[in-house]
N, C-alpha and C positions, 0 to 999 in steps of 0.2 A: 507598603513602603518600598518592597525591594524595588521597584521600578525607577527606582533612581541612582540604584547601585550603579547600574551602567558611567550611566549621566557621570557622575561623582568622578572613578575610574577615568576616565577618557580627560575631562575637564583639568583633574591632577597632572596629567603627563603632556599636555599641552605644552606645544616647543614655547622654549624662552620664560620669561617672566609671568606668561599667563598663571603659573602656578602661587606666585605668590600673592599674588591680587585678588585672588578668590575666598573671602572669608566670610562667611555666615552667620548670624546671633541667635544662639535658640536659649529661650527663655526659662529658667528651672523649674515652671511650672507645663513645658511639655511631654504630653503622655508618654513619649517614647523614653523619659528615663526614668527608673526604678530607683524608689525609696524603700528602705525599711528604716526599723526600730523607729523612733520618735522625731518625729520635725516640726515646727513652729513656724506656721508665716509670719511676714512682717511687714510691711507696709510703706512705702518712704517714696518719696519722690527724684529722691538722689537716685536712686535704687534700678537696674536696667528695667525698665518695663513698667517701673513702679512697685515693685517688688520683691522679693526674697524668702528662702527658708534658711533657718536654721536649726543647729542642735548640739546636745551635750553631752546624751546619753550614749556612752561607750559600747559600741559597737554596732551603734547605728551608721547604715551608709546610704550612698547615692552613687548609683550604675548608671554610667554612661554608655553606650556600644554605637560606637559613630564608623563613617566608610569616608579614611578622608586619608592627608598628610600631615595634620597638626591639629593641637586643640589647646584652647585657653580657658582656664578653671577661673571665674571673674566670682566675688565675695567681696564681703567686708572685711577689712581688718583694720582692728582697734585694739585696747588697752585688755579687753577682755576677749580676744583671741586666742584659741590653744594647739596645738598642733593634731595631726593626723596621719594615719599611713594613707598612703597611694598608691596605688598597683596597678601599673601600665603597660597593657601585653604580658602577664606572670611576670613583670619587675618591681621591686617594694622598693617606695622612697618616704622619704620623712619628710611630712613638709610642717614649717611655720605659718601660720597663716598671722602671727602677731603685729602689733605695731607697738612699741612699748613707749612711744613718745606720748600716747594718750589721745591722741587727735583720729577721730574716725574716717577712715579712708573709703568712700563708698566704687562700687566700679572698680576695685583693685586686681590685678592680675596677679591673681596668688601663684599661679602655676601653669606654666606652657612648652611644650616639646613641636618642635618641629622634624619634618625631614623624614618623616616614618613611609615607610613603603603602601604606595599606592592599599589602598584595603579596610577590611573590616578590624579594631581595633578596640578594643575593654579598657577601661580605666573607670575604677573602683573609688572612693573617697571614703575612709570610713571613720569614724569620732572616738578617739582613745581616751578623753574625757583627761587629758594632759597640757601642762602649759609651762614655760620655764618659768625663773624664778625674775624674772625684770616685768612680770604680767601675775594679772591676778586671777584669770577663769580660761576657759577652753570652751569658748563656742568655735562655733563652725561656720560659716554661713558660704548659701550654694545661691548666687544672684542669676548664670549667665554661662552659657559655654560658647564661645566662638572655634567654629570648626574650617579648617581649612582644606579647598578643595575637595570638598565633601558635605554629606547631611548625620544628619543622626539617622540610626536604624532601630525602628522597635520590633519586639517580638523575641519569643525566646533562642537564642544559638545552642545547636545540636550538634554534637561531635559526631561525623560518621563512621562507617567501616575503616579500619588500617590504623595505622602510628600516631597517636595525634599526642603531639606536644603539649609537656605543661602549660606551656605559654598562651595557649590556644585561647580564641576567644571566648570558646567553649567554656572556660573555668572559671571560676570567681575566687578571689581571696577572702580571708577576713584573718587579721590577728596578725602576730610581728613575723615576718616570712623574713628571707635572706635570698640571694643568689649567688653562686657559685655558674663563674666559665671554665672549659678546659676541653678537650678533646677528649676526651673520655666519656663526658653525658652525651645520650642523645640531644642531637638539635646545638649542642656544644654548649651545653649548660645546664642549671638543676636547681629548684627551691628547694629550702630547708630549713626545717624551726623546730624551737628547742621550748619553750613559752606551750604552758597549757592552755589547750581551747583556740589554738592557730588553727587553722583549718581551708581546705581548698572544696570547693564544690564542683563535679565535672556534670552538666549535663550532657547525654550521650543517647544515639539512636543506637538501637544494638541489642543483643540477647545474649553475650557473655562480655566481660570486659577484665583485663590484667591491669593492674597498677605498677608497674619498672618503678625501681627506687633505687638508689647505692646504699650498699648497706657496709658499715664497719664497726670497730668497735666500742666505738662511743653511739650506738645508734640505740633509740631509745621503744617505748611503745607507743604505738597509734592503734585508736580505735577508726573502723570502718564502717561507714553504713550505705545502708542501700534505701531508696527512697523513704528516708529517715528513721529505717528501722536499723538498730544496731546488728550489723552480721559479726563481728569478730572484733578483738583486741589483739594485735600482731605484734609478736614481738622483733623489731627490725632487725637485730644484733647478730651478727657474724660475723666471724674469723677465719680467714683471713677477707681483707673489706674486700669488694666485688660493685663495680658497676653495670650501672644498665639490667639490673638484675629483675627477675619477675619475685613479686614484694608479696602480692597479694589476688587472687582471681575469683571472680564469678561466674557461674555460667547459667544455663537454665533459663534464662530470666525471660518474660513474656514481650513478644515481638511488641517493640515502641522505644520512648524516650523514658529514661530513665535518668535518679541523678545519684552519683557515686560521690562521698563525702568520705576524706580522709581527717582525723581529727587528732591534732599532738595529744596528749597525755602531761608531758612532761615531766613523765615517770621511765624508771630504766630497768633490767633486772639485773640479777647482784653480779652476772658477766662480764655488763656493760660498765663503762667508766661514764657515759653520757646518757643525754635524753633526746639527739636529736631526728627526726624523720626528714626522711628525703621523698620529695619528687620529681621523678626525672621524664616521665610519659604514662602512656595508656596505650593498651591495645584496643582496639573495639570490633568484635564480628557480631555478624549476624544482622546488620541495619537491615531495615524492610523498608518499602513505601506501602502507605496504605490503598494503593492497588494501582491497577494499568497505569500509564502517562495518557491525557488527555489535553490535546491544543482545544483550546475555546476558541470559537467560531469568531470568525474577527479578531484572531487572536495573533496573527503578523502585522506589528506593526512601525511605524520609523521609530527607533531608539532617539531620536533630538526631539520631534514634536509630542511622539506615544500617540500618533494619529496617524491612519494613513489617508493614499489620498482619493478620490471617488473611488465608490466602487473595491474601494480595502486592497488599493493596487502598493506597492512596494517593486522595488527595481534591483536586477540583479546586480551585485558587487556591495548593496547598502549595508551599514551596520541596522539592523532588526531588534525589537525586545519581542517576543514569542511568551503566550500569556496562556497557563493552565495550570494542569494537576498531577504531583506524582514524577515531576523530571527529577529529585533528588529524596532522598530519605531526610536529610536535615542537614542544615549550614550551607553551605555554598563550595563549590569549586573553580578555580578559577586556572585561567589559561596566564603561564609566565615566561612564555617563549613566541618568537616568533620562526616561521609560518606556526598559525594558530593550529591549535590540536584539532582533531577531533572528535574525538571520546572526552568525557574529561566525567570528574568523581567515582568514587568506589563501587558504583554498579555500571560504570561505562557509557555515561547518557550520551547518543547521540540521536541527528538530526539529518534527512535527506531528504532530496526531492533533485528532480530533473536526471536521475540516474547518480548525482553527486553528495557527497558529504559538508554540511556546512560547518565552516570553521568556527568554532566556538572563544568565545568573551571570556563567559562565564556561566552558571548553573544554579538554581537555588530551586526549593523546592515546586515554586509556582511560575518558574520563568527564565528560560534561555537568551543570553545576547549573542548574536553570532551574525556574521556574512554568509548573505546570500551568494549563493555559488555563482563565478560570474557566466557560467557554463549554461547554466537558468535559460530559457526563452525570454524576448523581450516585450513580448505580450501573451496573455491567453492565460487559463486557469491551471494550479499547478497543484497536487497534490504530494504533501512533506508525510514522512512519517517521522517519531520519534521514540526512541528504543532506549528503554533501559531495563538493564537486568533479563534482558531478552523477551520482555514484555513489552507490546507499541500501542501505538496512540496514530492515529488518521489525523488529516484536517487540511482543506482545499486553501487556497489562497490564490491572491491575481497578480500578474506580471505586467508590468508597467516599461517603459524607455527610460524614465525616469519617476522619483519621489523624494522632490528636495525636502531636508527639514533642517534648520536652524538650531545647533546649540544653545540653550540657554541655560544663564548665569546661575541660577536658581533652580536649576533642573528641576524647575515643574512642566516644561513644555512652554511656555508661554513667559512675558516680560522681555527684561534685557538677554539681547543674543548676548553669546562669545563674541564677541568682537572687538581687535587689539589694534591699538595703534603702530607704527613704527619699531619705536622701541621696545615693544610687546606686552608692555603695560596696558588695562582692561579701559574702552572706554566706558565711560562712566558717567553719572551725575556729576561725580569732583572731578572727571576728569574729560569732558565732552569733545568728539570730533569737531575738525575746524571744516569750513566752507576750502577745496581744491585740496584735503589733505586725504595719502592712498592710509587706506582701513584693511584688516582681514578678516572675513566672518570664515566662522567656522562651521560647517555643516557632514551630510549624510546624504546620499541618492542621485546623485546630479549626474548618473546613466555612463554611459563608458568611455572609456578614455585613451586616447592614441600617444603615448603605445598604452599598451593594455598590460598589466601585472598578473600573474598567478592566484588561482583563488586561494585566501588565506596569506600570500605572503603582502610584505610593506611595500608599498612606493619606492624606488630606488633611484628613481632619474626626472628628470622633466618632463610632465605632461599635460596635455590638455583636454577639457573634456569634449566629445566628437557632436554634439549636439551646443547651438550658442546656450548662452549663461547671461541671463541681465537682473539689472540689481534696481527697484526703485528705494525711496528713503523718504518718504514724507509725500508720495505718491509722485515726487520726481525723481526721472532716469538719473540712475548715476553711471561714470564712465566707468566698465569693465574691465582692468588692467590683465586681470588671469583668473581663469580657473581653472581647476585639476585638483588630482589626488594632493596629501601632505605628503610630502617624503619623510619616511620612517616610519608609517602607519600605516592600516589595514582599513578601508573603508571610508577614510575621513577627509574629507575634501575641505578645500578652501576657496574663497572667495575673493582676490584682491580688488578694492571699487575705490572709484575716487569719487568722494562726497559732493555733491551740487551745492549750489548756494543761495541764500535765502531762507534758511531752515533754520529753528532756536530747538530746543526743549528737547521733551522725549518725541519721539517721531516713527510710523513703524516702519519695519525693513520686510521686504517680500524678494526671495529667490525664483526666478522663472525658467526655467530649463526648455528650450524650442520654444514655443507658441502655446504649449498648454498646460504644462505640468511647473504649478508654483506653490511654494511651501508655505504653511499655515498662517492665519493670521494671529495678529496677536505678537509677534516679537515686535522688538523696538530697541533703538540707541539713542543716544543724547549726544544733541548738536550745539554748536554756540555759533 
């Protein structure tokens, strides 16, 4: 699934309106999100998809882990509706999921945050088996998530080596938590619960790991365990209080993932005037990979199509997903600056070839995104190494003038391109290109450009690309207005066309760079 992290990332920060246009439906019956305790399908036609779960039993949840800007939590709610904690990025909310008029609301949008930072993000649902007093029962019910500018991610999240915040995606909640902001916590903030059987679970790569907590005088006891086995009941309580303080440690532990479980009590000793625990971070050393970094053969390819083009050619300056074993111990790193890094997570994974360092995306354990240096040759075979922890990995690849590929809406590689109109709203089924109206598709690889930028830094001025640029759309020419890099980004080209006429429906779109290098088939827009 990571291989659409990229996609997701790029898509979300798209100039203008593209970002809000981009919303996705995944079904509560797909594999990528995790259920415990008890859930009950249901069946209904009102229902997205035809169907739904739900549930009653307290402390049953439903784990989402999406890489997007927003998400909407779609359910029933009716008369026999009850409430539930939510916990979004380590933040605990209350939600109603009721309708106390009596009338069943199917397709309801119980719950939606937008405007969240580009990224990988956790939101928890879990059934407190509560309901106020204008209702009569506390179901749950999970129909539907729409996520924006993003997919769902399945697979377990691993906190790596260094500081990692409570809030991490890394963590799961369960039970009544609280937060606390100030300058004082790391990260500039801290959970805390007072409620026995609250409890946070940290998955973690690592072989020792500290738990930071504040500790004061109303701070109570929490038991700890280590992959379910109870190590210790800590008594939090000190005088005088102390932030950021180290709470609790392990160390020893056998090179992997593990998972650290801090659990309230609710209990204090006869010092304390309280019960409550805090969490304010984690340290983690020791992360390992389980051995060298290995690129898989065919394994550069265009980050829009996830294809490259004859021959496994790719072009210098392009955005790349780079596909193997062993570039990160667990979770992901990502680059939040521009010119892009080139090192990036707690073992330093990088990536060269041509004598050059490629700028890096991002990092997860099975796949690099990153620019091709544009330093690169523009033909001939080229071999990358990639190093982490001072351990490398080989693997040949081919240089190309160009390897256009097409953003698509769906980052699966294939369907509707990124392609905006005007006002930069997405065309669309609802909302289709007209016959003589200018479009901008969005792409990768469309070979170099006069003037030419810095490898790794953004676009900053007007450019064009040095080799022609043509656009068919239903297998007729369209007129070419521009193409070049985006200004403000690293890799990402556009395409401005103006649409032909005589065209309805979906229709596919083919990018041609010179006379021979044209990106995949398979994209398509909608025309009226």
């Amino acid at each position: 699934m990571l291989n659409r992290i990229l996609l997701a990332y790029l898509v979300a920060n798209l100039p203008g309106a593209v970002l809000a246009q981009t919303v996705t439906r995944f079904e509560q019956n797909d594999p990528r999100i995790t259920y415990t305790g008890t859930w009950y399908p249901n069946t209904n036609s009102l229902e997205s998809g035809g169907s739904a779960l739900l549930a009653n039993l307290k402390g049953s949840q439903a784990v989402v882990i999406f890489n997007g800007t927003g998400i909407t939590w779609i359910g029933a709610s009716d008369y026999y509706s009850g409430m539930c904690y939510l916990t979004l990025d380590g933040v605990p909310i209350s939600v109603d999921t009721s309708n106390p008029s009596g009338a069943t609301i199917y397709q309801q949008r119980l719950f939606t945050v937008r405007g969240l930072t580009p990224g990988l993000h956790r939101m928890t649902i879990e059934v407190i088996h509560s309901h106020d007093a204008s209702t009569d029962a506390s179901w749950i019910w999970v129909d539907a998530f729409d996520i924006e500018n993003g997919s769902l991610v399945g697979g377990t999240m691993a906190a790596g080596a260094g500081l990692v915040e409570q809030t991490d995606v890394a963590a799961n909640y369960s039970g009544h938590w609280f937060q606390n902001v100030g300058g004082q916590y790391s990260g500039g903030n801290v959970n805390l619960a007072v409620d026995a059987g609250a409890r946070v679970d940290l998955t973690f790569n690592g072989m020792a790991i500290t738990w930071m907590g504040y500790r004061d005088e109303w701070s109570g006891l929490a038991q700890v365990f280590m992959d379910g086995a109870l190590q210790a009941t800590v008594d939090t309580y000190l005088t005088p209080s102390k932030a950021q303080t180290p709470t609790y440690s392990l160390t020893g532990l056998a090179p992997g993932t593990h998972v650290l479980s801090i659990v309230a009590t609710g209990t204090h000793s006869a010092a304390s005037g309280g019960s409550w625990v805090w969490v304010d971070a984690f340290q983690v050393s020791g992360s390992v990979t389980a051995g060298p970094p290995a690129i898989n053969a065919g394994g550069f390819v265009s980050a829009a199509s996830f294809t490259a083009a004859p021959n496994n050619q790719v072009a210098p300056g392009q955005i790349v997903s780079i596909f193997g074993q062993n570039f990160l111990a667990a979770g992901s790193a990502n680059a939040d600056v521009t010119p892009l890094p080139t090192q990036l997570g707690p073992q330093n994974t990088s990536l060269t070839a041509c004598g050059h360092a490629f700028p890096l995306y991002n990092v997860f354990p099975g796949q690099i995104n990153a620019q091709i240096p544009l330093e690169c040759p523009a033909a001939g075979v080229v071999t990358a190494t990639v190093t982490v922890g001072g351990q490398t990995g080989t693997q040949t690849f081919t240089l190309a003038l160009a390897s256009p590929g097409i953003f698509t809406v769906d980052k699966s590689g294939i369907g509707d391109g990124v392609i905006v109109h005007a006002d930069n709203s997405l065309v669309s089924a609802a909302k289709p290109a007209s016959a003589g109206e200018e479009v901008v598709i969005y792409a990768t690889g469309l070979g170099a450009t006069n003037p030419s930028f810095v490898t790794g830094s953004a676009a900053n001025q007007f450019n064009t690309t040095v080799l022609p640029v043509s656009v068919t759309i239903g297998g007729k020419a369209a007129t070419v207005a521009y193409g070049g890099l985006t200004q403000g980004w690293v890799g990402l080209y556009q395409v401005n066309a103006i649409m032909p006429s005589g065209l309805s429906g979906s229709q596919p779109v083919v990018i041609t760079v010179g006379s021979s290098y044209s990106s995949r088939a398979g994209i398509t827009m909608s025309l009226q």
